[in-house]
Structures are given as C-alpha cells and as structure tokens.
N, C-alpha and C positions, 0 to 999 in steps of 0.2 A: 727069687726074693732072698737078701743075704739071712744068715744063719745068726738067728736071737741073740744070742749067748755073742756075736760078733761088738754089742753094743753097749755104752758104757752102763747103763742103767739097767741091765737085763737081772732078775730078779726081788727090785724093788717092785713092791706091791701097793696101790694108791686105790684110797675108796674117795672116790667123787661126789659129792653131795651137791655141787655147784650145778647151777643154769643160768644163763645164757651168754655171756661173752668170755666176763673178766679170767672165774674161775677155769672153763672148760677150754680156755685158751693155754691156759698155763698147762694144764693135764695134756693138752695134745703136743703141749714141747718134751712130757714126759715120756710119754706115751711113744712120741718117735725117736726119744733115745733108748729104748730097749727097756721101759716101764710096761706093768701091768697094771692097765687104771681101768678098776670097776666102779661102773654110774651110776649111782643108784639112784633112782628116781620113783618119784610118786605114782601112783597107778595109770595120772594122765601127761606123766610123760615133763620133761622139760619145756617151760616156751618156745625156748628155741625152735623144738621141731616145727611150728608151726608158723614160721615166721620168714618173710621175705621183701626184702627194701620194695619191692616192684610190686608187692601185691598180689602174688601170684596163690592160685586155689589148688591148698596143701592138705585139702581136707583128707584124701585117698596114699598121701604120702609124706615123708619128713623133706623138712625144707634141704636147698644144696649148700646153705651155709654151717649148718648143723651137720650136715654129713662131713663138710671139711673141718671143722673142733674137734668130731668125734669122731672119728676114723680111730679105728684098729681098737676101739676103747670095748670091755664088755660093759651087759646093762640086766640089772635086776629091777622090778618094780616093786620094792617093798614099799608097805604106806607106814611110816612110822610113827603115824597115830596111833597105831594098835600096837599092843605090848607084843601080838607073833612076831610086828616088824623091825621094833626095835630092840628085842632079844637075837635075833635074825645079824643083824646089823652090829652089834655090842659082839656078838660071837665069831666075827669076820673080820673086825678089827681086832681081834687078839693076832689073826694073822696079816699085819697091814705093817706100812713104816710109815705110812704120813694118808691124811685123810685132810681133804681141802674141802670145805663148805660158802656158803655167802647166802647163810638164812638172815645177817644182822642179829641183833644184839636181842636175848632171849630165846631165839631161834633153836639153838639145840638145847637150852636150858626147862624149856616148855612140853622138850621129847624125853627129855630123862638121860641124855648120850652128850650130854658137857664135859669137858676136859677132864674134870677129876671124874669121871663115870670110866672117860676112854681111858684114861691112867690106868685105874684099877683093875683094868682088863690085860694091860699092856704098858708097861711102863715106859717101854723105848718110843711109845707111840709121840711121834708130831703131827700136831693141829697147824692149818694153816686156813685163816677167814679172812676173807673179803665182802665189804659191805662200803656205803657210800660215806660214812663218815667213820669209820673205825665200832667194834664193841661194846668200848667206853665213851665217856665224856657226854656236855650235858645235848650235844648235836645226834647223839649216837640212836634215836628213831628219829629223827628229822623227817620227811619224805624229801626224794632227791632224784635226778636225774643225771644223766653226763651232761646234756643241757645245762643244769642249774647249776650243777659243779662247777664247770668253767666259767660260769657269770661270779661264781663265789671266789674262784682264786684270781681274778684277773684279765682273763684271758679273753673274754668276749669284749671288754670294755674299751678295749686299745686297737680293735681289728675292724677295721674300714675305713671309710670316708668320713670328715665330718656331718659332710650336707645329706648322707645317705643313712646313715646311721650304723651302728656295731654289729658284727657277726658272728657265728659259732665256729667252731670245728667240727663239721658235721663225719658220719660214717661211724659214730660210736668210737672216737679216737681214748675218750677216757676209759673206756672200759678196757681196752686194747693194753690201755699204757697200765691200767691198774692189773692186768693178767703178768703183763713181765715183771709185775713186784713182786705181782704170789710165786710164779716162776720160781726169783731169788731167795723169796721168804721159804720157801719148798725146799728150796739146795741146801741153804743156809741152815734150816732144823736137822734136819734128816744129816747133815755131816756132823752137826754137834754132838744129835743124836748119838750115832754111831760110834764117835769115838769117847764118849760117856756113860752110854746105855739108859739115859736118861733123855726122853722126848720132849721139848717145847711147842711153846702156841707161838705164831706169828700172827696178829691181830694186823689186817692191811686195810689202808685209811683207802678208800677214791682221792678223796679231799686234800690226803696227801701226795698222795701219786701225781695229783692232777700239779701242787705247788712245783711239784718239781718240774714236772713235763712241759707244763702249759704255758711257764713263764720263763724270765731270764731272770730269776733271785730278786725281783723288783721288791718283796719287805728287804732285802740287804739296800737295796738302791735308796729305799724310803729311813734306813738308817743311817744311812749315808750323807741324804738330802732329806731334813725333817721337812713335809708340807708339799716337797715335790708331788705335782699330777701328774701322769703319763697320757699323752695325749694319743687319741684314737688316731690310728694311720694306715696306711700301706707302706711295704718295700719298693723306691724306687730309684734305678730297675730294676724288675723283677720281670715278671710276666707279661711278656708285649708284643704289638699284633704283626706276624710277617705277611708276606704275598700270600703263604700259603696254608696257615693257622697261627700258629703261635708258640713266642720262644720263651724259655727263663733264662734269666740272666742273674748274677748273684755279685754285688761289687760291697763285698766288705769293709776289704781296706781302701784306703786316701788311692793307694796307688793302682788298687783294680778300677778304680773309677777314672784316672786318670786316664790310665793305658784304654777306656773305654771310650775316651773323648776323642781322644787323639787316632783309635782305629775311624769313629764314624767322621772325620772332618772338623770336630768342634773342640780342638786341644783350647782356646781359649776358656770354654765352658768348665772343662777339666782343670785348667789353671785359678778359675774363677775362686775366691776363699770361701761364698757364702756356700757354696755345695760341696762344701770337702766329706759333709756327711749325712746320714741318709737321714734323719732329723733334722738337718737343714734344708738338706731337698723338698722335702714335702711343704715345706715354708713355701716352696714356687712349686708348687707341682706340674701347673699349666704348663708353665714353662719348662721345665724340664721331661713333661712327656711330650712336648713339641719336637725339641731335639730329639728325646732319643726315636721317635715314631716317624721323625723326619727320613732317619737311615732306617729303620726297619721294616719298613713298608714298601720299602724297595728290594726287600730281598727273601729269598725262598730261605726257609728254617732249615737248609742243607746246609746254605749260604752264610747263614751267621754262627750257626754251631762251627764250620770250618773257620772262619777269621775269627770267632773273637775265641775260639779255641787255642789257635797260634799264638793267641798274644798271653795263654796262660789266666783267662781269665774264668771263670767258673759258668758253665753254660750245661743247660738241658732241654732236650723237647719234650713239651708236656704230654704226659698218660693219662692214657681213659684206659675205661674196661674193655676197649680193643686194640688201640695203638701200642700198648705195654706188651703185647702177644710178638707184633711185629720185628719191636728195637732188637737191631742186631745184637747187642751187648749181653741180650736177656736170651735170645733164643742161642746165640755161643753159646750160653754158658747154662742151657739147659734147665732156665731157674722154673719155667710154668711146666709144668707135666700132668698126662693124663691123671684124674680121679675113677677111684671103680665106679664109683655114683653114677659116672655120667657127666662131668665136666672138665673143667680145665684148673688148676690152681699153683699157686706156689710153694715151690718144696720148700723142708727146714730152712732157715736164715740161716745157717752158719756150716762151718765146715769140718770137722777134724780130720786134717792130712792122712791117711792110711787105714779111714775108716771107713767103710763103705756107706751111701747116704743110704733113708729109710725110706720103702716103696710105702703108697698110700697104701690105705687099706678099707673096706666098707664101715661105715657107721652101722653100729649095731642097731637091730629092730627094738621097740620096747621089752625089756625082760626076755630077750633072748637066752639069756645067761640063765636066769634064775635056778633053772631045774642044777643042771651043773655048781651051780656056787651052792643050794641050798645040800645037796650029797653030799659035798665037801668040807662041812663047818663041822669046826671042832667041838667040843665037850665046853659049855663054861665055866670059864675060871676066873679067879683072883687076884690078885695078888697082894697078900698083907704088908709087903715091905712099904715104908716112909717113902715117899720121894722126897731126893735128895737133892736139888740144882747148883749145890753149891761147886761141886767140881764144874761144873761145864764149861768149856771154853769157847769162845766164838768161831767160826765157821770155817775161819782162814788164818788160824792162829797159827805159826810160826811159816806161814808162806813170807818168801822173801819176793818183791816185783820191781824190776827196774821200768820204769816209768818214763816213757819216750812220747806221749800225747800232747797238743798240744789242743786247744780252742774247749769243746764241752763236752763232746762223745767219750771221749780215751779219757780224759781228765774225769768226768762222772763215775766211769765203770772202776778206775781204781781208785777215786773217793767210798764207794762202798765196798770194795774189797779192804781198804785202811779200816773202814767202819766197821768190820766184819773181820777185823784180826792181823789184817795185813802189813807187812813191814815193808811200805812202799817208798822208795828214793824215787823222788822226779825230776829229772833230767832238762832242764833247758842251756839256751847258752846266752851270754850277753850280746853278741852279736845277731842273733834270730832268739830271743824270749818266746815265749807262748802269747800268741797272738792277741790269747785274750787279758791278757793284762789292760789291754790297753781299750777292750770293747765297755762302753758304756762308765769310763773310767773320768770319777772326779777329781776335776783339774784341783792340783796341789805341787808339793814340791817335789815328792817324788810318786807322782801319779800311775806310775806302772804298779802301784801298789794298793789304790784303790777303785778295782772293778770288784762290782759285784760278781758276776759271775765266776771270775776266778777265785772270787775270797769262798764262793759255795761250794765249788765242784773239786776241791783240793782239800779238802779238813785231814787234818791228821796225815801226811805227809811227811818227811826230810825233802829238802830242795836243795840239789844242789846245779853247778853249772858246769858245763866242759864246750869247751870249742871242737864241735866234732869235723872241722875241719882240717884243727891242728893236728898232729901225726901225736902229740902227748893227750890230747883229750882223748882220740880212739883206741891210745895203750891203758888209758885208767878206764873207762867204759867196758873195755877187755878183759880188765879184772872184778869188774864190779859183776858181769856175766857169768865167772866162774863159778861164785858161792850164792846167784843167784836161781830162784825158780822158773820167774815168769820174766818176760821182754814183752811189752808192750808197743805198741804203737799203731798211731794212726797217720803215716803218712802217704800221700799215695803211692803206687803200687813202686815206683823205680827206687825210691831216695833210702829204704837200707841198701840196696845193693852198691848206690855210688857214694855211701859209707864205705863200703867194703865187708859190710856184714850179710853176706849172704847166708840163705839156710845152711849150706855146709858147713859154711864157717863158723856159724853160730853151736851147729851138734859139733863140732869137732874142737872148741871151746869146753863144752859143756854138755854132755850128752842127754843128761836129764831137763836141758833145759825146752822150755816150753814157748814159742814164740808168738802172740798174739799181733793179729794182724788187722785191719780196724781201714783198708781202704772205701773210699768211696762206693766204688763201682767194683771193684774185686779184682783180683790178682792176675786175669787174663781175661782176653776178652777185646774187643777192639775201640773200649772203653777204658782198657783198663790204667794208659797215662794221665786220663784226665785230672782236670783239679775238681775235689767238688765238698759244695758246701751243705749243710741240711735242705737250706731253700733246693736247692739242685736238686737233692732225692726227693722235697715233696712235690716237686715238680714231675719228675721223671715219672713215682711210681703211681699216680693218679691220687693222690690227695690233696691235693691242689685244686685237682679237674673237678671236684664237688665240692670247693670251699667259694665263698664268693656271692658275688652280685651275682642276676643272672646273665649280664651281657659282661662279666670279668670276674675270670677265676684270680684267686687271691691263696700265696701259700697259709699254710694249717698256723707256721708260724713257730719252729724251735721243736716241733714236739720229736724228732727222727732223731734228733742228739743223744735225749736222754734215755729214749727207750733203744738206741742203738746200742747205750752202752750197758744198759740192763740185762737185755740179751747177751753181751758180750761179757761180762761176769758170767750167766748162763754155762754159754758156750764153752770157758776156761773151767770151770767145772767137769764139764766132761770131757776136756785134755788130762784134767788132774784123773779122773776116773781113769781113763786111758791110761795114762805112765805110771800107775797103780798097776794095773795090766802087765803091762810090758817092760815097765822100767826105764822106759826111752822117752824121750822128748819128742816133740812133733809142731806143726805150725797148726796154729787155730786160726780159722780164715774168717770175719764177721766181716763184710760188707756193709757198710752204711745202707745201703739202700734193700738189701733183704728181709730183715726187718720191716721197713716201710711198705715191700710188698707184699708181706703177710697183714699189714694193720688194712690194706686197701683193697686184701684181697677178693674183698666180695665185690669189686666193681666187675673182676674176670669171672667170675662166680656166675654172680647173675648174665653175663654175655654169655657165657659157653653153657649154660645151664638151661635159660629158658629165652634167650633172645635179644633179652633189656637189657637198653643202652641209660646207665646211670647216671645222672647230668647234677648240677645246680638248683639248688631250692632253697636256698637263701637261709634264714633260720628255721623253717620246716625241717622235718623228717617223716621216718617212716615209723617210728614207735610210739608218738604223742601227739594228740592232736585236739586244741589248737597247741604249737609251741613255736611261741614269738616272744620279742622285748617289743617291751611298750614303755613310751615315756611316760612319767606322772611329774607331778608340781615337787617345784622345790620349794624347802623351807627358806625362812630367812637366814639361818645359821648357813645353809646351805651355796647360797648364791655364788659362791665362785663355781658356781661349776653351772655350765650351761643349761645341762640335762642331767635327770636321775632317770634310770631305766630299770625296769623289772623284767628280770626273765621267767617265764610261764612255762611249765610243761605238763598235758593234761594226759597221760599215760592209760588211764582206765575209765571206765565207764562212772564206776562210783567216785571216781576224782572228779567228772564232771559233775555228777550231780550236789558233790559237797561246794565245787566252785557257783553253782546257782543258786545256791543258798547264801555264799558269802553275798554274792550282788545283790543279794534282795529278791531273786525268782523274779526276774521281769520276764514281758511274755515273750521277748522274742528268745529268750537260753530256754524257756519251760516247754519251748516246741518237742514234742514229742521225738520228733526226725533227729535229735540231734543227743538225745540221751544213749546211744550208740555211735562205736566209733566211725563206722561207714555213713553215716549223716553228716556226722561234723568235716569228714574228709570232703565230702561232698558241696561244702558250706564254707569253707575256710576264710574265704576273702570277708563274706558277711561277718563273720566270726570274731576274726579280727579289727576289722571295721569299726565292732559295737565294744569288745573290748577298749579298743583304743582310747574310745573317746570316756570311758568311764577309767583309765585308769590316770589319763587327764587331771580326772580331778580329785586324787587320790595320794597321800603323804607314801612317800615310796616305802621306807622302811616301818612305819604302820601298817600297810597293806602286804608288805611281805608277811607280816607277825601274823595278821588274820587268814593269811592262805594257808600258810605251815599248819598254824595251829587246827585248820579243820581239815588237816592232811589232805591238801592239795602242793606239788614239788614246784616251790617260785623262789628266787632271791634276787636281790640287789646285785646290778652290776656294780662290780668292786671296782675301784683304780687301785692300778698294782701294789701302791707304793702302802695303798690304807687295809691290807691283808689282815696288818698288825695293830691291833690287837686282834685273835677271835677266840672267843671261849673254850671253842671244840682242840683247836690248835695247839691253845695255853692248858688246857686240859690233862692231854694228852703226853705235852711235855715233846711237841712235834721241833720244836726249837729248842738250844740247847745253850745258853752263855757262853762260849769261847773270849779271850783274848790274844788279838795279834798284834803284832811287836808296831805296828805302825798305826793303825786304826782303834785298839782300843778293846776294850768289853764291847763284844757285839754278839746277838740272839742269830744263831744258825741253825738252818733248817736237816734234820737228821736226816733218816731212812723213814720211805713211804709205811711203813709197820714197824708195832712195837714188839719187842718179845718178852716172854714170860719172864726168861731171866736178864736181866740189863746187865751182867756180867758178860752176857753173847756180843756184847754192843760196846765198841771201844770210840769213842768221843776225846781224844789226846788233845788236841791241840788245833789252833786256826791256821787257815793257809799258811803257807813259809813264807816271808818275804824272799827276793829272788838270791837264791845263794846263802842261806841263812843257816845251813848244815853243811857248807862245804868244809870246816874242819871237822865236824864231827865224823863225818864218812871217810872223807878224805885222809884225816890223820888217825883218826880214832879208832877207825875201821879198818882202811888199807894202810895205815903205819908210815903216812908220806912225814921226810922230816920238815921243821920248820923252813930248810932251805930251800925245800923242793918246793914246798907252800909258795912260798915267798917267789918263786921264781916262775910258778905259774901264776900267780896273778901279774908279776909283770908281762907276762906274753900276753895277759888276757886271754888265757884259756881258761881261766876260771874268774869270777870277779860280782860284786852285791846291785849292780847298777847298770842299765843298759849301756852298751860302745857306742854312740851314736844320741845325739841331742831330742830330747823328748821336748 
C-alpha cells in the first residue's frame, strides 16, 4: 500500500456526520486522496449499513454498498442527543478542517453544534450540508426523494414513450450527482479556508444539483421560447437490438447521422430533411427504428461497434453488473479491483500522472474508532475572536485556465472553476466552434448564439478564437500556455498530440503547467481513439442497463457530462495540491466514463458480492415503496397538455400510514399486510392499481399540496421549460440575472450550493459570444499590434462568426 503522506489530501481531517449516498460519497473521494474522514454515527449506525438494491439479509452484517462509500473511513458512535456526545464531538472539531453533514435544515441547530457553535470552537472550521432542497428557503423541510427530485426539475417528464408513459433515472443517480457537489463544495471551503483562516458553510441543494445534472438548461430554453413544452421522448438511435444483445449508438450531429445512413444502405434516409434531427425523428419513430433495426439485426454487436466505429461515429456495448467486468477497455486499464469486503468495485475516477492510485481499504465496524478518538480529544476551548469573512477569497482566485473543451463535460467543470475565481480564456475556432453552440439552438440570425446549453455551462469566461490548424494560432496558444495554470480539454485521446501539443511539449513550455485531460474512455486502452459521447458512457458503464421499460433500456439522459465535470474540478484540485508539492506540472487524466462507473457501481457491487444480476423496474426501486407516476385529471387552464402526472415515493412506514389518511383509510391501504415495507413490496401491482385509479380523479397540483403537507415525498412532473418560477429556487437566489451581448438580461442557473460568503462566488458575466475577447487577450494581454490583429482575422485564424454558412 503506497505511503500516506504520498497523497495530496494526507493531513486534512473530516468529521462525517452524513448517511447514505450523497454525503459519504463525497467523503470516500476524500478519504482516497489521502483524507482522514471520521463517521460519526448514531449508536444504530447509518442506513446505509443496512441496505441492498437486491434485498439481501444484512441483519448479521453491513451491506457491500456501504463498505464501498466507506472504506478506509474511521467510525465513533456518539449519540448526539446527549450533552457527553455532543461535547465529544464540539471537542474533535476543534481538531477537524471541514465537517460534511445532511441532517437538513434544523438538524444540527436542535443538537446544539450549528456553524456558529462549530466556529467558536475553531474558526478555520468548514461546514459543508447536504439535504434535498438546500437549508434555506420556504421548500427547505419539504419531504423529498431522488424520485421526486427529478420529477421536480424535469427530468422524469420528457423520458419515454408517449403511449407508455415518463420514466426515472433510477440507481439513486441524484444522490450520486448531489455527492460531487459536496465533493466541490468540500475543495472549494477548505482552499478558501486555508488561505484566510477563516472557515465557510457550503449549504448543497439536491434540487440544485439535480437542475444542473438532470437537464439540458431547459428554464434557459423556456427563456428563450416563452410557452415552449418539451415533449416526452427517446434518443433515436441510441440503444438498438443486434444478433447478439444490444448496441448504443449516439448521432449528434446532422453529419453522424448521415455517415449512419449511408454505412447501413439507407443514404436516402440520411439525405432525407425531416430527420436531420433527433426531434424530428421521433416525429416518425416507427419508421425510423424500421431502418435502423433493418441493419442491426443482422449483425453481431462486434460487428457494428467495428463499422460504425470506422466511420467515426460514436458507438458502445451496453453494461450490466457483469458485462462491465468483461470490456477489454475497462480490464486494460485496470478500472474494477478487488474490495477487502469481499467484492469487486471501481477504483478512484480520476488519475494524477506520478501519483500512485489509492488501494481499497475495509469499511470500518460501528464505533471502531471510539476508544482511540475519545483518548485523543483535546481540552475545550474557545475562541473569543469576531469572525471575519470579509477577506476571503474564492477558491480559485488568481488560477489562470486555458480552456480547450468543447460540448458540456469540459465546458461545465471550467464554468465552475470561472464561478469559483477562475480566469478562464475559452478557446474555440471559427472553423470547428464548440459543438454546442449549435445543440438545441434558436433559429435566429446569428444562431450559434443562442443555445441554451452553451449560454449555461460557459458564464464568466473570455472567448476567444484561433485556428489551431494555422501554424499562427498554435504560436499564440504557445503563448497563452506560458503564463498559464491549467490546459483543459476534452478531446479524445489523439487530437493534442496532432496539434503538436504533446505532454513534453506542453512541460517544456511551461513546467508548472498542469494539463487536464477529459477523454471519453481514457488515454490508453484499446478504446482509447474512440469518439464518445455522454449517451456512449451511460451506455457503456451500466446506467442505461437499469433505466427503461422493462423490455428496452433507455439512456439516464445527460446526467455523465455534468458530474464528469464535477469530478473533474475535483480531480484538478488535487493536481493543484500536487504542484504545491513538487513544484511541477503533471497531466490530470478524468475519463468521461469513470465517473459513471462509480455512479453505477453497485450494479458490480451486488454481482460480485452476493450474486444479483440488477436489471430494469421501470419507475420502482429499491428504497420506496409504492414509488410510481400516476396520471390525474387536468384542469381547464390546463388542457394543452395531454397528461399531469404525480410522482409518489412512499420511503417509510409512517409515510405510508400518513398517505392512508390522505385517501380517506379505505380498506384495501388499512390492510394490516401493508403497514410494513415487506407487504407493500409484496403487493406492488395491487398498490398501484388502487392508487391509480384514485389519483384519476384527483387535481394534480392540489394533490401534491395535500401529500407534502402530511409529509408524504410526491410532486408534479414538471416540463422543463416551466422550472421557472419556483419558490425554493427564487429563494435561494439558485438563478442569477446575467446579460449577454446578443440575448439580453437572462436568469442563469449558479452553483448547485450556496456559500456563507458570496464574495467566495464570482457571477462576471454571460457566455461570450464567439470571439468576443479576442482583443482583449489578444492585444491587451499578449501585446499583438493592431496590424497583426488585423491580419489574423484576414487569414481567419481568428474571427466573431462561424467560416462556413449556418
């Protein structure tokens, strides 16, 4: 096992007060950078331990999901209702630098150990909470699920068939996606901390996380298009049946689709105007899975990964909890490794070049630790000084990142590095722009200007352009490396090198500079020239394999972009930790699909743990039960829309019995068999059934009001576009006014958490339009004269407008 002190985080000490996904997720990314994270738990233990998709009787032991969160972590069980346990705990944070929780709002205020309690103990101390709607605002006890989360941001309402109706993202993907906030929010304090001496709170919304994650900026899209609906769909193609199971496919652009027509015999199809895009496909879907299942059923998934690979088009075999063990890509490259537990799981998501990776380690037993941490606690103390926040500065305040990303992943991770202090220049060129300019973009006069997604995932940037073709775009890129920190990019694994920017070249530029790297499938491997798109990795890493009908898996749907790049701020942190270290530069390697292996991990979990093969169950899970959408009557205001739907999630026993009081206690919910969750599991079809028909006859957003309020977790499936307004959101101050030079005063969605001080938090400016800083860098910065300006835009190595007719 490499040597502690080897790791960038070796030293920092973290008290955990979190259970079960979001929080003790984020702690195990700490935890295997060279963190000391102590769990402190109640005397019976976190849920977690007891808990397994499959069902499995954990009564004589902790589950092997919880062993993979909580490896290498220590654990006390102090009860911190009692004054020994929260004196206990108050005197262990004097020696702490960040303490993550997700009791929700009142939570440690009701123990006595709230921010200003932990302050006074420790002023450097950061707080960092997670709960389903954030601390504040008026949603902030709401009861809530991942379930109901995603029905609230969007996300369930646009994923399916029409005639079959809307589905989840099942596998606890919000929790998941809310752990890489606390992750950031964790880096984020604890650096400001540091270079202040003065600790912050990071308050981390679900609700937020989930806007970000779950959707494609649809309130920007619904500002865009007042009144627009987003209609319920699938990706087609995507997921389709070969000879020998089943392939993903991913046709973005006009021209992946083309190139797709023309490999399977059908270039007419591909020439055809009304399916130039995948919103128009679905308008013929029959037809279009005609053709494509026309060729694909003719051929072994060896067979179409090889040809439509050649043609450059984005392709993956889909992952279960056992076929992911198999893919060559993933056993090269060493990604699942033994658990001391007893299973199999996936290592860290990311890489630092020269660093050695981090061996599992056992999840501690309850209160293992105790005796040990309680010998060790210091003397209590005080501290009378004022806390000050007004020095503090943001997290990434005078990093400098040249910005080579292009689509949402790499564009995301250095919109919150911008948000978080960063002086990010973004690199595109008029010849190849960022792809996504143009995804989900309203036709106008200069349309590369209004997509939502790029107008989100880009705030507070300089944009400038270079032909990195040109032999003058890659002498000013040359320079732009020199006085910078960070290089970004997500391209795959070849195209810096046939820039000429190889690693050498890049340290021997600049020796401190830091190179982050953001492919697909990863840097070696025999995957590693592939192209690949989000769909592709939730293909690939089995999230996909549990989303869906039960006779067709269906991708999650966008969520692997943004928590790719979550992680990938993460991971750049601990390069910065690193060359803090050493002084040197190094490559930081985030794989697109790493990430998505840890979100999916428990499919390999439960295979290599106890046997079970994790499949499809439609809007079921394994932590609520009943939990389905049910349609109910629409009003008259209502009627453009076909269907209102509620989604249900009944989590505990006393949630059922407050939901049989909402219906009135009829006898078939007042069956005794069913006041327990193993009855209802038992029951589900009837369950639903009786629901159904009763929610029928029911005003949706009336009926939601009555569930809430008798704390049962249900809400309205949302259309993306009508996000905007919501109380909790507007609250919050989750959106933020920006105007861009072509769109206007338009509300943009921040960081998934707020922080104590909004001085930590830089809000500059909206997207750049394309090229909108090129003198500012260009002349301002690197000192080009007016002639020289003048003389790269006529080569068109630099220029405000795409080379090529939009």
């Amino acid at each position: 096992m490499p040597d502690a002190t080897a790791f960038p985080l070796h030293g920092l000490r973290v008290l955990d007060l979190s259970t079960e996904i979001a929080g003790p997720y984020a702690t195990k990314l700490l935890v295997d950078a060279g963190a000391e994270v102590i769990k402190i738990e109640g005397p019976s233990g976190d849920p977690l331990r007891q808990f397994s998709s499959s069902g499995q009787d954990l009564s004589a032991r902790d589950g092997a999901l919880f062993q993979f969160l909580n490896g290498g972590k220590r654990s006390v069980d102090w009860d911190l209702e009692t004054e020994a346990g929260r004196e206990a705990f108050l005197r262990l944070a004097q020696t702490a630098d960040l303490v993550v929780e997700s009791g929700g709002a009142g939570w440690l205020e009701a123990r006595g150990i709230d921010f200003a309690t932990l302050r006074a103990r420790n002023p450097a101390l950061s707080l960092v909470s997670v709960s389903p709607y954030g601390r504040t605002g008026p949603w902030a006890e709401r009861p809530a699920t991942d379930f109901t989360l995603q029905a609230e941001v969007g996300s369930t309402a646009y994923r399916g068939l029409p005639d079959r109706g809307p589905l989840y993202a099942p596998g606890r993907l919000g929790e998941y996606s809310a752990g890489a906030a606390v992750a950031v929010g964790a880096l984020a304090t604890w650096r400001s901390a540091r270079a202040s001496g003065v600790g912050l709170h990071a308050d981390v919304s679900m609700l937020e996380a989930l806007c970000l994650c779950f959707t494609t900026y649809h309130d920007l899209f619904g500002q865009f298009v007042p009144g627009f609906a987003i209609p319920i769909a699938i990706e087609t193609p995507s997921i389709e049946p070969c000879k020998d199971g089943w392939i993903g496919l991913c046709t973005y652009t006009g021209q992946q689709w083309k190139d797709l027509c023309a490999l399977i015999g059908r270039p007419d199809v591909g020439d055809d105007e009304r399916f130039y895009d995948g919103s128009a496909r679905m308008q013929h879907l029959d037809f279009i899975l005609d053709v494509i299942h026309g060729w694909t059923k003719t051929q072994t998934m060896a067979e179409v990964t090889e040809l439509v690979g050649l043609m450059r088009i984005p392709v993956a075999p889909i992952g279960d909890g056992k076929s992911v063990l198999e893919f060559d890509q993933f056993a090269e490259r060493g990604v699942f490794v033994d658990h001391p537990d007893g299973f199999k799981a996936p290592r860290v998501p990311y890489q630092v070049h020269g660093m050695p990776l981090p061996a599992f380690r056992k999840a501690p037993a309850l209160g293992a630790d105790r005796a040990a941490i309680e010998a060790s606690l210091p003397e209590a103390t005080t501290s009378g000084a004022p806390i000050d926040e007004s020095g503090v500065k943001p997290a990434f305040d005078g990093l400098r990142v040249i910005d080579l990303t292009a689509f949402w992943a790499g564009p995301l991770a250095t919109c919150i590095l911008s948000t978080l202090g960063a002086d990010v220049v973004k690199v595109e060129s008029i010849q190849r722009p960022d792809g996504m300019r143009f995804a989900g973009a309203v036709p106008s006069e200069a349309l590369w200007e209004t997509s939502p997604i790029f107008h989100g995932a880009n705030l507070s940037k300089k944009g400038i352009t270079l032909n990195l073709d040109a032999e003058e775009g890659k002498a000013i890129l040359r320079r732009l490396f020199e006085d910078a920190d960070v290089v970004i990019e997500n391209f795959s694994a070849r195209v810096m090198e046939n820039f000429g920017f190889t690693w050498e070249v890049l340290h021997e530029i600049n020796p401190r500079l830091i190179s982050v790297r953001m492919p697909a499938w990863g840097l070696d491997g025999p995957w590693k020239d592939r192209t690949g798109f989000a769909p592709n990795v939730e293909q690939a890493s089995g999230l996909a394999w549990i989303t869906g009908y039960e006779d067709m898996p269906l991708i999650p749907r966008g969520v692997c972009d943004p928590v790719g790049g979550m992680h990938t701020v993460y991971a750049l942190a601990m390069g910065l930790e690193e060359r803090e270290r050493t002084g040197e530069g190094m490559v930081v390697e985030v794989p697109l699909v790493e990430p998505a292996l840890n979100m999916a991990a428990e499919q390999v979990i439960e295979w290599t743990a106890y046997g079970e093969f994790l499949g499809r169950r439609e809007n079921r899970g394994p932590v609520a039960s009943p939990q389905a959408v049910f349609v109910t009557k629409a009003s008259a205001e209502e009627k453009r829309f076909e269907k209102r739907h509620v989604a249900l999630a009944v989590e505990t026993d006393a949630q059922w019995a407050a939901l049989v009081e909402v219906l009135g206690a009829p006898d078939w919910a007042s069956d005794p068999h069913l006041a327990k969750e193993a009855g209802r599991r038992d029951a589900e079809d009837a369950i639903e059934a009786a629901l159904g028909a009763w929610f029928a006859e029911q005003d949706c957003d009336a009926v939601v009001d009555r569930l809430v309020a008798a704390g049962v977790p249900a809400a309205t499936l949302v259309n993306g576009y009508m996000i905007s307004p919501n109380p909790q959101l507007d609250a919050r101050g989750f959106r933020r006014p920006m105007t861009h030079a072509v769109k206007g005063e338009m509300l943009y969605a921040g960081l998934p958490f707020t922080l104590s001080n909004e001085a930590a938090n830089v809000y500059a400016w909206a997207a750049p339009t394309m090229g909108q800083h090129n003198r500012e860098v260009l002349q301002g910065e690197l000192g080009l004269s007016d002639d020289e300006f003048a003389e790269l835009e006529a080569k068109q190595v630099i220029g405000t407008r795409p080379a090529f007719d939009v």
